[in-house]
N, C-alpha and C positions, 0 to 999 in steps of 0.2 A: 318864389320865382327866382331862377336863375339869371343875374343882373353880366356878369363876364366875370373871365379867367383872369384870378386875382394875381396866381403864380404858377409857373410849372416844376415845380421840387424835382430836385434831380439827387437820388443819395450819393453819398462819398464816403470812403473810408477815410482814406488821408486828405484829411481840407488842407492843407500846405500845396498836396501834390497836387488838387482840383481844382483850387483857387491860381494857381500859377498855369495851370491849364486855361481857364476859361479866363483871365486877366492875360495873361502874355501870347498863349497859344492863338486862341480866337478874340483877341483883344476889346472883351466887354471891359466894362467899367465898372467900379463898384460902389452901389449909392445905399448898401447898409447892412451893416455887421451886425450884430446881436450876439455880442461875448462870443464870436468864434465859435458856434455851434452851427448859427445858421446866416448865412451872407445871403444879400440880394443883389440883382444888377437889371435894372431896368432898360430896356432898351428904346433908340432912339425915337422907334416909330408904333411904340404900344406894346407891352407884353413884360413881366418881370420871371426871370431866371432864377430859384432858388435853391443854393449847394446848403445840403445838411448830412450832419451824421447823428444828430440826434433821433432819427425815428426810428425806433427800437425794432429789429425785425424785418426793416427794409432793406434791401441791397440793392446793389447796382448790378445792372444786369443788361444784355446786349439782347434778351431774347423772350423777355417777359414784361408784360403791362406796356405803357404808354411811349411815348416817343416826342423827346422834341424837335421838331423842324425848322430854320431858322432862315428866313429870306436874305437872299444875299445878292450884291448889284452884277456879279461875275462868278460863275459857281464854278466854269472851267479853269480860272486863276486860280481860286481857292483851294479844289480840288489839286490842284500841282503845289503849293505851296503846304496845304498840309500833308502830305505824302511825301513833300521834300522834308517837313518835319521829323518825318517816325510815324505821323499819326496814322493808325491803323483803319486801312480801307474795310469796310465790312462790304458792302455793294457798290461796285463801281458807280458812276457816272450815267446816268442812262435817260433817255428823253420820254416823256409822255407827251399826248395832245395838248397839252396846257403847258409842262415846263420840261426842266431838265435839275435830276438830283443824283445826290449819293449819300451812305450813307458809312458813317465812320464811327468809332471807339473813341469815348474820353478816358483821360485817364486812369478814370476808376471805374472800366467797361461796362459803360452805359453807353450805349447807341444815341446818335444825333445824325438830323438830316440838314445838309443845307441842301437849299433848291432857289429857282430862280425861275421866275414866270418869262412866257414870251411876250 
């Protein structure tokens, strides 16, 4: 039986470039290393984030398999702010019945949404 979602693995090539991405860029926190293969960052309100370059055969990728979504208190700030980065817009900004999201490239182009409920 499926009990929850322990982590969402995100691969990377360069953990230097991915980890300064998702620490500085989108300012997670980082609550555990494992020799620099595989970091984690847990988030405030439930959910753990995990950059690896250890799984052999996976890549990052903006347009295959799974996606992570990230709630955020201001999605139209954030959206201005990482575009004032460089960070690569993949889908603008756009609203549904429920919220409003977009979605963008990290550094080692993997797709991420932030979104933000009404």
């Amino acid at each position: 039986m499926l009990k929850k979602i322990a982590f969402t693995m995100i691969p990377v090539k360069d953990m230097i470039r991915a980890r300064r991405f998702y620490e500085e860029t989108l300012g997670l926190k980082l609550s555990s290393d494992f020799g620099g293969t595989w970091v984690e960052y847990d988030l405030p309100e439930g959910g753990c984030i995990a950059l690896t370059n250890m799984a052999t055969g996976v890549n990052p990728s903006s347009t295959a398999g799974m996606s992570v979504g990230f709630e955020v208190e201001d999605v139209v700030a954030l959206c201005s702010k990482l575009k004032k980065l460089g960070v690569i817009e993949k889908l603008p900004l756009f609203e549904t019945p429920v919220c409003k999201m977009a979605v963008f490239l990290d550094s080692e182009g993997n797709a991420f949404t932030v979104h933000q409920c009404h």
